[in-house]
N, C-alpha and C positions, 0 to 999 in steps of 0.2 A: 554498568558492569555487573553479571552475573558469576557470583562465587559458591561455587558447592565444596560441603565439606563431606567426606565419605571416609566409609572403612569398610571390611570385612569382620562381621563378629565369627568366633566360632560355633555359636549356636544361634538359633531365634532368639532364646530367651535371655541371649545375654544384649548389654544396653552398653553402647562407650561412651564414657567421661570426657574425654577428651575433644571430641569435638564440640561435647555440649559447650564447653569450656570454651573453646575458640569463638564459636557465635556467639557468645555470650558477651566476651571481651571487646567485641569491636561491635556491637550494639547500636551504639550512639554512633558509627562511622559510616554504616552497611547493613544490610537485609539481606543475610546471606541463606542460601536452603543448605538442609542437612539430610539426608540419607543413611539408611543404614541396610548393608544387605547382610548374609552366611556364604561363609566358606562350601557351604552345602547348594546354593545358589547357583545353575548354568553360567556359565560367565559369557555367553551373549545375549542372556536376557538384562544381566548388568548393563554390558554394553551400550543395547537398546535406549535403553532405560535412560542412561544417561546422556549419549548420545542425540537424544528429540529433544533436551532443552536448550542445548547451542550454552554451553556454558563459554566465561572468557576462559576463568581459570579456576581449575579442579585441586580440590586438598585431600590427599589418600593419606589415613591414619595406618602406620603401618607397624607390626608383631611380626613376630618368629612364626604366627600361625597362619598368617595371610600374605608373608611377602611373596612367596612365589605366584598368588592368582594375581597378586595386585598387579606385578610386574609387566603380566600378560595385556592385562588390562589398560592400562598408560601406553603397551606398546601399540594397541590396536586403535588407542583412542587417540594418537597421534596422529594415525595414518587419516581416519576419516575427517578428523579435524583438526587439522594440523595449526592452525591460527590457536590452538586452544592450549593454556600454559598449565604444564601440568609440575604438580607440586608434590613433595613425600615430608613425611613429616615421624615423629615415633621412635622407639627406641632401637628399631632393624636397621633406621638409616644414619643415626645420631653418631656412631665413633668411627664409619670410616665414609663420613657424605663425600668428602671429594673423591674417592677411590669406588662409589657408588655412581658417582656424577657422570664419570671418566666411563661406566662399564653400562652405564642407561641412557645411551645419546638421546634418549624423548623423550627424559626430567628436564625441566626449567629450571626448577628451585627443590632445593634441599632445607629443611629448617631442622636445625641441630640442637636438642636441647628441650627442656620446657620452654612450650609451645606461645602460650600466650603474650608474651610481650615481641615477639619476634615475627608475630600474625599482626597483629598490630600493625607492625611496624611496615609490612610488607603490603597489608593495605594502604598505610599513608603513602607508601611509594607509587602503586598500582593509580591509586589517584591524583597523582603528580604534589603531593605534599613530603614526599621525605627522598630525598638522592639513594638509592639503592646501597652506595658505597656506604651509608651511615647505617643500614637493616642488619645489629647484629644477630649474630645467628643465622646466617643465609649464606650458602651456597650458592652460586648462578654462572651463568654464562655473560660472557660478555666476546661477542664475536666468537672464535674459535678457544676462546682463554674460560679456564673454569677459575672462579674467583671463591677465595673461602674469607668469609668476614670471620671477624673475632667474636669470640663466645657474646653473649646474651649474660647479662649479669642476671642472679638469681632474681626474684622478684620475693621481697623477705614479707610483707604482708598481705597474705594470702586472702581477705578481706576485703579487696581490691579487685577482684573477678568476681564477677554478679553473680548470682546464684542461678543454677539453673533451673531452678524446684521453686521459685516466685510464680509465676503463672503457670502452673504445669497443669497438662492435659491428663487427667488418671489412663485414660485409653491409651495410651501412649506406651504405657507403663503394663499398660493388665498383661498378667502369666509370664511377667518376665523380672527377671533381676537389677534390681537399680544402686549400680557398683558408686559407693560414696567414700569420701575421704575427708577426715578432720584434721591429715597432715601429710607431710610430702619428708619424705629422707628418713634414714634411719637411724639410731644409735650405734647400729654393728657395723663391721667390716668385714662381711662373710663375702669370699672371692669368688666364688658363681654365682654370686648375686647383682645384679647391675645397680639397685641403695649403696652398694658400695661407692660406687664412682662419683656422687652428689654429699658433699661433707653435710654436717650439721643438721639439724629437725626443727621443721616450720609447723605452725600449726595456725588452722583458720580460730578465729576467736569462738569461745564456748556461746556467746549468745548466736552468731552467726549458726552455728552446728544445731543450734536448739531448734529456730526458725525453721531450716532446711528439712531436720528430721521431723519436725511437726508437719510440713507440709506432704510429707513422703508417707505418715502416719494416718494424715486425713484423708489421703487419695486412695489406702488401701493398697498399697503394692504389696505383693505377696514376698518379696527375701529384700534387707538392705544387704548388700553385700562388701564392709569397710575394705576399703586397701591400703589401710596403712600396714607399713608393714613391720611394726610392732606395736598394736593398737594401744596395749597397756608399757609404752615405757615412760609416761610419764601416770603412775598410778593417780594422781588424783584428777587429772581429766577424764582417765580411763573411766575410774567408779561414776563419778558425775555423768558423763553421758549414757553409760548402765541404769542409772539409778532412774536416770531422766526415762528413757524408753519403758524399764519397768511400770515408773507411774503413768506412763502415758500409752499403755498396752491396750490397743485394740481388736485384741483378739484372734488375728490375724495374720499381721507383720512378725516377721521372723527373724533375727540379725546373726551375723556371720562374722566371724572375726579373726585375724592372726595374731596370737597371744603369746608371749615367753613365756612358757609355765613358772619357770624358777625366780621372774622376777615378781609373780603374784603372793605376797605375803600372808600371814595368819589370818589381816584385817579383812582382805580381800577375799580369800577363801570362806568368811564368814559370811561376807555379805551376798556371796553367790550360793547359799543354802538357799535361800529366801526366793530367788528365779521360780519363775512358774516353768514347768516341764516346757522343754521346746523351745523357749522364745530365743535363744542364746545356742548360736556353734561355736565352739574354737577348734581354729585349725592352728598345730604346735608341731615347729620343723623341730626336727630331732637331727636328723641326716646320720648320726652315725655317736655308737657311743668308746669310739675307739678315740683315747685320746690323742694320738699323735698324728690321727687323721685330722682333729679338728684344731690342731693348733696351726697345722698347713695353710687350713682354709680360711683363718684366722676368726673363728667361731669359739665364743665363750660361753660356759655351760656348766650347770650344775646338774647332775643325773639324779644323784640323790634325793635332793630338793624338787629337780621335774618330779620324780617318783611321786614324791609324797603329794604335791599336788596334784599331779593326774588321777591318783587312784582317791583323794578326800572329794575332789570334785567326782569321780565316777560315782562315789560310794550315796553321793544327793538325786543318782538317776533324775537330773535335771536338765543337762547341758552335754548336747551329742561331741564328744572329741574327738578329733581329726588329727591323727599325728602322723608325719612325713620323715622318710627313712630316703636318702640319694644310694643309690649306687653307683659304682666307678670315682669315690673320691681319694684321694691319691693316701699309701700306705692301708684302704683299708681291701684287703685281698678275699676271696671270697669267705674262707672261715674266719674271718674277721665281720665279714656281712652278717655270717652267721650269729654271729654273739650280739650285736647289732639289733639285729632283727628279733632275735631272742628278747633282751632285754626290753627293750620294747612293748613289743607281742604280751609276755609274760603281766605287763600294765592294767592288763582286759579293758583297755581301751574301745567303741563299737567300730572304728576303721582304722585300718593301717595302711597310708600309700607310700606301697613302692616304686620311686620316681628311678629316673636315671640320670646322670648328669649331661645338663646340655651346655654347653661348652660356649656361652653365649657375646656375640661383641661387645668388647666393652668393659668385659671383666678380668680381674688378676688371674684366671683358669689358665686363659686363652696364655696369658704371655711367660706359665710355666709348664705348657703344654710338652713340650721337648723335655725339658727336665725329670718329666714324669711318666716317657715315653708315651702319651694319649694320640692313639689316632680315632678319629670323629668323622662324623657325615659333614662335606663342606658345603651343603646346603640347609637351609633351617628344616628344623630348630637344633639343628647342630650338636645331635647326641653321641656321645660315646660311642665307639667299637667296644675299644681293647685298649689298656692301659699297662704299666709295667706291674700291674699287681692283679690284677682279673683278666684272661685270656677271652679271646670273642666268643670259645665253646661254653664256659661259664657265664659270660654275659647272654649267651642265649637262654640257657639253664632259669638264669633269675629273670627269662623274661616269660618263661613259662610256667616259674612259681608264681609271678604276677600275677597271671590270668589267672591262676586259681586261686588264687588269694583273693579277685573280684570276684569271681563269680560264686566261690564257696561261704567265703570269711567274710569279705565287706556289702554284699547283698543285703545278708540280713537273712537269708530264708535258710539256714542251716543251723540256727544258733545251737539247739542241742546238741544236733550232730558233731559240731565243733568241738564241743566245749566237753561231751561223752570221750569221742575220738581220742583228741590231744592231750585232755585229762586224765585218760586212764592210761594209754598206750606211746605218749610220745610226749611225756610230761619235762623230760629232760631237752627236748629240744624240739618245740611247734615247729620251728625251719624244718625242720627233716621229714616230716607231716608231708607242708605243702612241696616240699623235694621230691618226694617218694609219688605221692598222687600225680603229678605234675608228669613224671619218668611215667608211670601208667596211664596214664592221659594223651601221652604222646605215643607210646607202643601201641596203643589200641586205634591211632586216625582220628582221634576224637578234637584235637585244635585246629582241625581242619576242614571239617563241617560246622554250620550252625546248629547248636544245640536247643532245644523245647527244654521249657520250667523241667517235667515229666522226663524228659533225657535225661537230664543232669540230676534228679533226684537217683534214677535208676542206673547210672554211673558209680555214683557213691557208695550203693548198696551193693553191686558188684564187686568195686572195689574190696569194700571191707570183709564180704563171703571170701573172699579170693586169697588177702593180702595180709587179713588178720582173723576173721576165723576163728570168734573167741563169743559166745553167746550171739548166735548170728539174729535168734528170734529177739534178742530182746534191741539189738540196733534195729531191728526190724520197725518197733513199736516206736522205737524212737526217733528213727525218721520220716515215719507215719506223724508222729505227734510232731516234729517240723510244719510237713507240708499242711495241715490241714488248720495249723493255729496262723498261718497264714492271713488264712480267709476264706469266707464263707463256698464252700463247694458243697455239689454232690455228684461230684465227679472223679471217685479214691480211685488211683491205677491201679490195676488189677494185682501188680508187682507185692502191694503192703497184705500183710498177714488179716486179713478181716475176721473175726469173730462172729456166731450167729446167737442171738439174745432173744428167745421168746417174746413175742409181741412187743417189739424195740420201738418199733413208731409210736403206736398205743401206748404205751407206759412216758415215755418222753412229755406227750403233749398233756397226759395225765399231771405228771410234772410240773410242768409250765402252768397250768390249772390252778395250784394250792400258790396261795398267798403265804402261806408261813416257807416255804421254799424261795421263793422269790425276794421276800425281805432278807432271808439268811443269805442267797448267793445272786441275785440279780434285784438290786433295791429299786434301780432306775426303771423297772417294767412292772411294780408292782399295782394291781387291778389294769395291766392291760391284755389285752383277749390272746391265746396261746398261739393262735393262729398271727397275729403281729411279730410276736414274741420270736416264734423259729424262723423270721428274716435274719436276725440278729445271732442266732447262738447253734451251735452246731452239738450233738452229742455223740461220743462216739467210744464203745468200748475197746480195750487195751487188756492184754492177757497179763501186761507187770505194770509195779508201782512205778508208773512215769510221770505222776505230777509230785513224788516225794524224791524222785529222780531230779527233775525239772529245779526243787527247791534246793539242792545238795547232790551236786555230779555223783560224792563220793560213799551217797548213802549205801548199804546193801540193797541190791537187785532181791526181789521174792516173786515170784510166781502168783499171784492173785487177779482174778479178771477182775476190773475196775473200770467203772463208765467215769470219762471226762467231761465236763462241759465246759465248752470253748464260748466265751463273749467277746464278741469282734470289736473293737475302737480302734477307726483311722487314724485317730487323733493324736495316739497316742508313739512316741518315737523308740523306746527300748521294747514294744511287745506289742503286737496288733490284735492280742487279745490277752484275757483274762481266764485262767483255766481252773476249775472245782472238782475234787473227785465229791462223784454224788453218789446217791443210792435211786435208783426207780423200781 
């Protein structure tokens, strides 16, 4: 009997657990193959693909991001191989598999639930050791009749599924994400969240986690990516396995994490002083700080307490935060998003995602959908229109502060601009910022071509001659000194105000020459030849004080030509370089 287990990722670089997990589980039973393809993927090369190995029966890992190619897939893969039993499995088919069953007459088997004991189980069948009738968790056919067995009891010791990371392949793994979990359920009862629907919180044992991530640690994978989805609610596991990867930092590895800000204590925020830059993201759902929005969604939350932790943790520029804002959640109407988003924003957090809500099966959203007037896309991922408190013309609105909000704010490549901008001119409310550019963005045809790095620099610069119109030469310098601390060019658009400086070349590498200059602002190249030297550092004069600018948005502006030196580190996550006013 040949068993394949497959999925749709949405990227290359992402990796599913899930079916690792399934092979894994029925090991000792079966030699089952696993495949992974993208949603970006021809889906006849899939087909193909799968199709030349004459499988019995196919297990499709199925998301809100993949069900509709899977679909296609299972329908087409029936037709050429109809003897072939196709299987769905995942949280797309889990709350309504017999109403799925009924609508996909070339599904065999539905498995509802977590996965692994119910894989199992379906294999003991498949090889005539367990009667189908006793495979809970299984949806199936029997003749003309769709049969739903009774739930799958949880499986409470998660220690019990082999690891998948015991013999791992690092190739396997290289340039991609290796999404891990040290527990399954959540503490909350947030209702567009499907943790809501699995009571209580399991967790694999701390040596088991230790094991795993060593072996994840030796093979060099570039991101662990946790999914639990409140990493730290039990804080002393939390620190423990922090502490663990700190000591055991390869220099390389990178971890990722969904954290409650407010449940992280004094103790805790101490011990993340001490993180090496980088090694550590959290990503922290906020969704809305309107409280009668989140008492709906039954979301518990401290703002004040988030505050203080998001900005003590910014303030160690160690640890990138990731904080997430929903729109369309019920009572919070668009000047409600506004404040929202404000408070927020106002955090100087390095990204802010504006999600929308998806309305997903499964959860309490769905069943006060009416109540809240929501009309939604009835196909995944099942986002909002319009609701009784944000109209679709507004929900279009916040879907075009979005995009500038990615391509301006959460890039990375504007940060002065931003931070000049908002802070001088729109201090009372950043929302109105990316509202206002966003309306000029669209008046102009601009969300509707693709835009070049160099567009969208010369966008902004338009904008603000145009829009605000208040020292236009010295935004000028300032979003010159954006694009170029970037990264090493020599290639300035013609657009930035350029300066001309007597023998500018000559004097530069003159520069780079003296050892006493190079201990005082480039220690790392000291006695190396000048000529190595300008791969690394860019110099470029500026008509005003823009690295006293850079250190303090709200210094005073002065009129002084001043050469910058720009030192480039990839390495590093808040600033790709390091900037010096010098003298040459």
């Amino acid at each position: 009997m040949k068993i394949l287990l497959t999925t749709l990722n949405s990227k290359f670089i992402h990796t599913n657990l899930a079916i690792r997990y399934l092979k894994e589980f029925v090991r000792d039973l079966i030699e089952v193959d696993m495949k992974e393809y993208t949603i970006n993927n021809d889906l006849d090369y899939i087909l193909k693909d799968i199709y030349k190995n004459e499988y019995d029966i196919i297990l499709f890992s199925t998301y809100i991001w993949n069900i509709g190619d899977i679909v296609k897939l299972c329908d087409n893969l029936k037709k050429i191989r109809p003897n072939t039993k196709i299987a769905l499995g995942g949280p797309e088919v889990s709350y309504d598999s017999y109403e799925a069953m009924k609508k996909y007459d070339f599904v065999d088997y539905i498995l509802y639930g977590e996965g692994e004991l119910i894989f199992r189980d379906l294999v003991l069948h498949l090889k005539g050791k367990k009667e189908i009738k006793n495979v809970d968790g299984l949806v199936y056919r029997q003749g003309s009749e769709i049969i739903a067995n009774k739930p799958m009891e949880l499986l409470q010791n998660l220690d019990e599924i082999p690891s998948p990371y015991e013999n791992l392949n690092p190739k396997e793994y290289e340039n991609r994400i290796v999404y891990y979990e040290s527990s399954r359920g959540c503490p909350f009862n947030c209702q567009y969240c499907l943790s809501s629907t699995i009571p209580g919180l399991r967790y694999f044992s701390l040596d088991r986690i230790k094991r795993d991530l060593k072996a994840l640690i030796d093979a060099r994978v570039s991101q662990i990516k946790f999914i639990d989805r409140t990493f730290n609610a039990n804080k002393k596991v939390a620190m423990e396995i922090m502490d663990f990867l700190m000591k055991n930092d390869n220099g390389y590895t990178t971890y990722h994490f969904e954290v409650t800000a407010y449940l992280i204590d004094d103790k805790m925020i101490e011990f993340l002083a001490d993180c090496k830059e980088g090694l550590f993201q959290f990503e922290i759902g906020v969704q809305s700080t309107n409280e009668k929005t989140l008492d709906a969604v039954g979301r518990r939350d401290d703002f004040k307490k988030l505050s203080h932790v998001v900005q003590t943790v910014a303030s160690y520029r160690n640890i990138h935060q990731h904080l997430d804002l929903i729109a369309g959640l019920p009572y919070e109407d668009y000047e409600s998003f506004e404040n929202s988003f404000n408070d927020v924003f106002n955090l100087g957090i390095e990204h802010l995602q504006l999600g929308f809500l998806k309305m997903i099966k499964g959860t309490g959203m769905r069943k006060v959908a009416d109540e809240h007037g929501f009309k939604y896309k009835d196909y995944a991922p099942y986002e909002f229109l319009y609701n009784n408190y944000i109209s679709y013309e507004e929900t279009l609105k916040l879907k075009d502060i979005e995009d500038i909000l990615e391509r301006y704010y959460n890039s990375k490549n504007f940060v002065l601009s931003m931070r000049y901008i908002i802070g001088r001119f729109y201090k009372q409310s950043p929302f109105k910022f990316f509202e206002t550019f966003a309306k000029y963005f669209d008046e102009n045809g601009y969300f509707d071509l693709a835009q070049g790095k160099n567009q969208l620099y010369k966008i902004l610069l338009d904008f603000y001659n145009e829009k605000i119109n208040i020292d236009n030469d010295v935004f000028n310098d300032i979003l010159k000194y954006d694009y170029i601390s970037l990264g090493k060019t020599s290639n300035i658009p013609q657009f930035f105000n350029k300066l001309d400086v007597d023998d500018f070349k000559n004097r530069c590498h003159v520069f780079l020459q003296d050892n006493d200059n190079l201990s005082t602002y480039l220690p790392n190249f000291v006695d190396k030849p000048a000529k190595h030297i300008i791969k690394y550092v860019h110099f470029e004069p500026f008509k005003f004080n823009i690295v006293d600018l850079k250190n303090n948005i709200n210094t005073e502006i002065r009129e002084e030509e001043n050469i910058v030196l720009f030192e480039y580190d990839d390495k590093k996550i808040f600033e790709k370089s390091k900037t010096h006013k010098v003298e040459i």
